[in-house]
N, C-alpha and C positions, 0 to 999 in steps of 0.2 A: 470884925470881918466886914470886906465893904461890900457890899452888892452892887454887879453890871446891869447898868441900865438895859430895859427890852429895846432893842431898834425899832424906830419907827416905820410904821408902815409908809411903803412910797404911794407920793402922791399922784394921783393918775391924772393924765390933761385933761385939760375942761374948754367945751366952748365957752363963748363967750359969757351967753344965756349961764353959763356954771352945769350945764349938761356932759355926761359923760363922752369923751369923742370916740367913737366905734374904731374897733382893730381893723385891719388890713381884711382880714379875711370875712368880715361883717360887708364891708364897703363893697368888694368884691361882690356879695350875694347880692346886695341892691344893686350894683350897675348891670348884671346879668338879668333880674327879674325885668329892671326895667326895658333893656333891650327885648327880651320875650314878649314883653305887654307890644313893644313896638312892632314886633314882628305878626304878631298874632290883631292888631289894628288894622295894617296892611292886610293879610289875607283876608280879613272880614271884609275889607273895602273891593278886594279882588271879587270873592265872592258875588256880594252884592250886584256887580257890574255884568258877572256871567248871570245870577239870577233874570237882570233884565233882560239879555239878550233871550234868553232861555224862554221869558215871557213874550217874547215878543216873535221867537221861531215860528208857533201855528199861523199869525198873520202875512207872514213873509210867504211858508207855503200854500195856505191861500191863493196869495196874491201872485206866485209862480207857477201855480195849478190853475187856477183862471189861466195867465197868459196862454197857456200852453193847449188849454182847450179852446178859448179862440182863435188859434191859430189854424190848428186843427179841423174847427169846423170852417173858417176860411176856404183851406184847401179843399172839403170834400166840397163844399158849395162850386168849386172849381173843376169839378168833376176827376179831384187825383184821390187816388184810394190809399190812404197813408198805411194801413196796413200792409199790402202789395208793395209799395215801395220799402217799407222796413223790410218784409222778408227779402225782396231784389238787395236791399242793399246786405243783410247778413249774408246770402248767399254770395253774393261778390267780394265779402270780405275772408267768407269762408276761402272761396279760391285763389282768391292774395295769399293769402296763410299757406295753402299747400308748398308740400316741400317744390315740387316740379316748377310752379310758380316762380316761390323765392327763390332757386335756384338760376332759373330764365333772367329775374330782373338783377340779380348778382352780376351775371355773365351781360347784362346792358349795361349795367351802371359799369362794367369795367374797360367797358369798349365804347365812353361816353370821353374820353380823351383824346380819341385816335379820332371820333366823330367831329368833336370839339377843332382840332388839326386840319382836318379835310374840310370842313367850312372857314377855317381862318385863309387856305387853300384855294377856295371855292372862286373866290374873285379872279385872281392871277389867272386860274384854268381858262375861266368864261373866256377873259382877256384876252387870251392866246389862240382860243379856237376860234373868235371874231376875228382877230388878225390875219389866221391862216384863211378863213373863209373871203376875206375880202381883197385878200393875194390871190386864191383862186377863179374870183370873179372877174377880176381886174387881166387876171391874164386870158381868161375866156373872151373877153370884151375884145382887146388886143388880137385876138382871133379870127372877128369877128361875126362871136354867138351874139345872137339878141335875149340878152337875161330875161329882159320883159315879157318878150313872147314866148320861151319856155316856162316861165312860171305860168301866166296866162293857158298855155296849154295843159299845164300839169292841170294844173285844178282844173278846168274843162273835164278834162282825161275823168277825174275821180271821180265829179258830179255825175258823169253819164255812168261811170261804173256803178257808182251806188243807185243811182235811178235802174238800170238794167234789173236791177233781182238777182244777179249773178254770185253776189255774196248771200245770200237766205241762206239757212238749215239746207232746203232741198236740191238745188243745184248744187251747192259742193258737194252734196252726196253723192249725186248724180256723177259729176266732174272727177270724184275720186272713183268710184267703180270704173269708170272709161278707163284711167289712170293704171288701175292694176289689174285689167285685164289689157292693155295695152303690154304693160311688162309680160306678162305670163306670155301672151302670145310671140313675144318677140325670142323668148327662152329658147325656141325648138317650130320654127317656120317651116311647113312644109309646102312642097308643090302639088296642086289644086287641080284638077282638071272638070270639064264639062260633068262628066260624069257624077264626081265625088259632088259636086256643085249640087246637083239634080239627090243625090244619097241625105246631103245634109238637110235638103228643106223638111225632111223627115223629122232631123233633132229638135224636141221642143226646147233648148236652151235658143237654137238657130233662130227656131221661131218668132219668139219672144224677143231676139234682138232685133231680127228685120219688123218686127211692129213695133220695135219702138221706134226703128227708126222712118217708116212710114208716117209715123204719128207724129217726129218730129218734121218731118220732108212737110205734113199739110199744116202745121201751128207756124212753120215757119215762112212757109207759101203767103199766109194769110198776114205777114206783119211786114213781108213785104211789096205785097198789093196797096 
């Protein structure tokens, strides 16, 4: 009886050193680890770099808390009151903020085209009404107005009105009660006689106006002496 030989076991590959060469999926866990180590050296180096900054933050604040306190005391040296003005300016931001506000600056900003328009405009207009004004001097001339001398007089004219007092608070006042009792009276005029004349010096409304007008008869006596 003949006996089969046992197969030989296979031979596994070898490096060169005669080292066993690792499978696929050994190779695999080494090029993974080593990528990890890589990745994990990077962060450490991240790390490190935020560490300094990190160490270096309280000198930065420091050094931008000084700035910000000499500046400060600059200003109050300067007699501005940096308090006062923070709240002025919160409160004026506060009012930007309001709806009424934003609403107001919406309805500017939308009528910021049409302004835009009417200055691109604005020259052409000017243009025109110089042109028109210098046809109507030109034909006044042709007339023969002397332009010179009514400007000359115009201004004259104003200087002495604004020198009079006539424009002050109390003469317009004056100037409009004349004014509307002048209308009232004109409403329902009636006829006067000696008598009625001699009845009214009795009304003290009467009264009051003939001294005033007595008091204006001698201020104005006396400015033309």
């Amino acid at each position: 009886m003949s006996v089969i030989p046992a197969p030989e076991a296979a031979a596994q590959p070898q490096y060169k050193n005669g080292n066993a060469h690792p499978n696929g999926a050994e190779h695999r866990t080494e090029a993974l680890l080593e990528l990890l180590l890589a990745r994990v050296e990077t962060m450490d180096q991240r790390l490190q770099r935020y560490e300094a900054l990190v160490a270096q933050a309280p000198a930065f604040v420091g050094m931008a808390t000084d700035t910000v306190d000499g500046w400060m005391s600059s200003l109050s040296q300067r007699g501005i009151d940096v308090d006062a003005r923070a709240r002025d300016l919160l409160a004026l931001l506060e009012r930007l903020s309001a709806p009424e506000t934003v609403a107001a600056l919406r309805t500017l900003i939308d009528l910021l085209p049409t302004v835009s328009q009417l200055a691109q405009q604005a020259p052409g207009m000017v243009a025109m009404m110089v042109d028109t004004l210098d046809e109507a001097i030109a034909r006044m001339r042709e007339n023969g107005v002397d332009i010179e001398y009514l400007g000359r007089r115009g201004l004259s004219m104003t200087k002495a009105l604004i020198d009079s007092h006539v424009l002050d608070e109390q003469p317009v006042a004056v100037i409009s009660s004349a004014a509307q009792a002048l209308a009232e009276s004109a409403q329902n005029p009636q006829r006067a006689s000696l008598f009625s004349l001699l009845r009214a010096m009795s009304d003290p409304q009467v009264q009051r106006a003939l001294g005033f007008l007595l008091a204006f008869a001698r201020a104005f006596g006396a400015h033309l002496s």
